[in-house]
N, C-alpha and C positions, 0 to 999 in steps of 0.2 A: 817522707814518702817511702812507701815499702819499694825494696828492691823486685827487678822485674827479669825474669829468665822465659825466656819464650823457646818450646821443644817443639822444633818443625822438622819437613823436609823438604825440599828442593821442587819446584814444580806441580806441591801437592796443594789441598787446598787452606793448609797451614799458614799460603802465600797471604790470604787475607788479612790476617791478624799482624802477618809480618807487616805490610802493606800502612794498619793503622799504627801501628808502632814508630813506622816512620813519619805518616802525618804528624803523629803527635810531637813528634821529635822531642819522645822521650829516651832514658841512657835505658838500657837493656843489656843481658846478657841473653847470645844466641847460644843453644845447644842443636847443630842438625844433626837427622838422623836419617841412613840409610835405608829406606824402604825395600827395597829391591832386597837386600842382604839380612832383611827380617829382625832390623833392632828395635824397631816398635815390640815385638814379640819379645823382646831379653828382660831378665829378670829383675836388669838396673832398670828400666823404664817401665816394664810393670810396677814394678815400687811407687813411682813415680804416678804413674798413670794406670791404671788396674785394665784400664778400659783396653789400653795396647794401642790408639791411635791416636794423629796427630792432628787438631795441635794439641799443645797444653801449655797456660801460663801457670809459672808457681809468682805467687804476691806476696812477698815475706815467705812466712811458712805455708801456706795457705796453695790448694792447685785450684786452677781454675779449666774446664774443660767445656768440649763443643762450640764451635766457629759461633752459633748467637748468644751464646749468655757471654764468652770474652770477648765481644765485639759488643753489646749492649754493655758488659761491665766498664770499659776503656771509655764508649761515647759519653756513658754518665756519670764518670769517674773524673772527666776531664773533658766536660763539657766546651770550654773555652777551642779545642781542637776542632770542635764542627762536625765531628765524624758523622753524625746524624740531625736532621733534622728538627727545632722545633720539641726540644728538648725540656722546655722550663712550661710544654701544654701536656695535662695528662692525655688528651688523645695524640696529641703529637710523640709521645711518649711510647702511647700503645701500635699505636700506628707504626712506628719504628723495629718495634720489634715484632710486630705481626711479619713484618716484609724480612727481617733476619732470618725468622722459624721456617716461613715461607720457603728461605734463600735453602735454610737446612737441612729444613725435614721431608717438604715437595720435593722441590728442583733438585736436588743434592742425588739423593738415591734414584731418582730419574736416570740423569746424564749417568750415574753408574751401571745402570743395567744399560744402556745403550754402548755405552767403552767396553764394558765386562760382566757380558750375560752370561758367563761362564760363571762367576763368585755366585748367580742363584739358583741354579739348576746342577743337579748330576748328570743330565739328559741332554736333550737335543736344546742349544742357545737359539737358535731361531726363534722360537716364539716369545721367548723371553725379552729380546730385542724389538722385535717389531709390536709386542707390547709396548712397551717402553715408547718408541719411535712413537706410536699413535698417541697416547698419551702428551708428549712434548710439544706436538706438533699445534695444538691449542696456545699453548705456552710462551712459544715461539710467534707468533701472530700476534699474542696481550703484548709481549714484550716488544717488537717492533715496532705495534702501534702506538704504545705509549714514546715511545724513540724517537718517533717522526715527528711528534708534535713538541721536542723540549730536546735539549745535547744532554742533562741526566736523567736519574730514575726522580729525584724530586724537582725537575724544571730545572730554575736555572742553577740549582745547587748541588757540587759533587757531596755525593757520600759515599759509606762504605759501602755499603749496597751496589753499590755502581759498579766497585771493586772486586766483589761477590760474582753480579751477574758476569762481568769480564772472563770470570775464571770457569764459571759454568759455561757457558756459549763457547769458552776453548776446548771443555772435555767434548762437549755433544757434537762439535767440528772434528775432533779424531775420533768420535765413532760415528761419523758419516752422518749425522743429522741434518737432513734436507731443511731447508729456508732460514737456517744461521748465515749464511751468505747473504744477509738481503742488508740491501745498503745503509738504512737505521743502523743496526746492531753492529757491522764491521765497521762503519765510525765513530759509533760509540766507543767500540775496543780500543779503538785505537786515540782518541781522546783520554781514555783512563789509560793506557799504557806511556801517553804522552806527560803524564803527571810526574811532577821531579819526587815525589814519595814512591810511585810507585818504579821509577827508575833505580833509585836508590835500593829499593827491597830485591828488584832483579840483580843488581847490583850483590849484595849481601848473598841473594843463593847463589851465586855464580864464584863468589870468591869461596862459599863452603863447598860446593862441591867439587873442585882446584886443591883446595887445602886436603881436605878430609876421603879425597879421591870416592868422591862417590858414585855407584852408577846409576843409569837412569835407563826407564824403561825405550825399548822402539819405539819412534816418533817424538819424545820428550827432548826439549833442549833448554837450556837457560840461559838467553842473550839477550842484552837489550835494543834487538832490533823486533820490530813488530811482528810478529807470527802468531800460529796456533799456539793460545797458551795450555798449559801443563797438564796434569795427571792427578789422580785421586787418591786421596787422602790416606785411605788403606784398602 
């Protein structure tokens, strides 16, 4: 088995892949990095990663980058862990990572301009948000409504996904997103935070950012008691 180094940060959305790493309860080597203090930007991690964000697994020699292809790469890599669905059907397959790209490429840059409508605009953040906001707010409704009728995103089976949307529905709650509160989605949370993997991964940023004294943005914290979860990726 090739050796496996996962480059995150504390609270970001790196948590994910931390998260199936521990499902898998595969051996790993953590490298965190400090967002806040701009080492996604340094010249060792661009080496590493060109792109400058987190996360990234290295596989042997080999990087692997962006939260669905190493989250599709780990679930089919290591099917036996379950991280997805329905694995051994090609539509179960496609299906899988339709809902990863989803998690990435939608929702992902969403919840960003709603936290940090400043990163797309030189100008006035207000409409940049309440873009956003409008947008989500369909989002927010699919995803509840699927909530109420099942405890995951595929019925009765946790996946990463589940893991995913936890960490979305935390950023779009610190930038004020109306109907994340609605009772589906904050049991949900907290069923996936109840999970001994994803204890364990809270666990691991909390000891990095102790060891490696890292700081974290206003409103960001890393405990494993239930709350709004974390912060974005870059």
């Amino acid at each position: 088995m090739n050796a496996l180094t996962l480059f995150y940060a504390p609270g970001a959305c790196s948590r994910v892949p931390l998260n199936a790493l521990e499902e898998l309860q595969l051996p790993f080597e953590e490298r965190p990095l400090a967002l806040m203090r701009g080492e996604q930007k340094k010249p060792e991690y661009l080496a590493i990663n060109p792109k400058g964000k987190v996360p990234a697994l290295q596989v042997g020699q080999r990087i692997l980058t962006e939260n669905p292809a190493i989250l599709f790469y780990l679930a089919t890599q290591y099917p036996e862990g379950q991280l997805l669905p329905n694995l051994d059907e090609p539509e179960g397959r496609m299906q899988a990572l339709g809902d990863l790209v989803w998690c990435g490429s939608a929702l992902h840059p969403l919840v960003r301009q709603i936290l940090l409508p400043q990163l797309f605009t030189s100008g006035d953040t207000e409409p940049v948000k309440e873009f956003a906001l409008q947008a989500f707010r369909p989002v927010v409704d699919q995803i509840s409504s699927r909530l109420s009728n099942a405890p995951w995103w595929y019925g009765d089976r946790w996946s990463i996904v589940d893991v995913y949307l936890c960490w979305l529905m935390g950023i779009a709650t610190l930038g004020g997103a109306p109907g994340v509160d609605h009772l589906a989605i904050t049991e949900h949370i907290g069923r996936v935070r109840a999970r001994p993997s994803f204890v364990r991964a809270l666990a691991r940023e909390k000891a990095a950012v102790e060891r490696c004294n890292i700081p974290l943005p206003p409103g960001e914290a890393v405990s494993p008691r239930r709350r709004r979860p974390g912060r974005l990726s870059h």
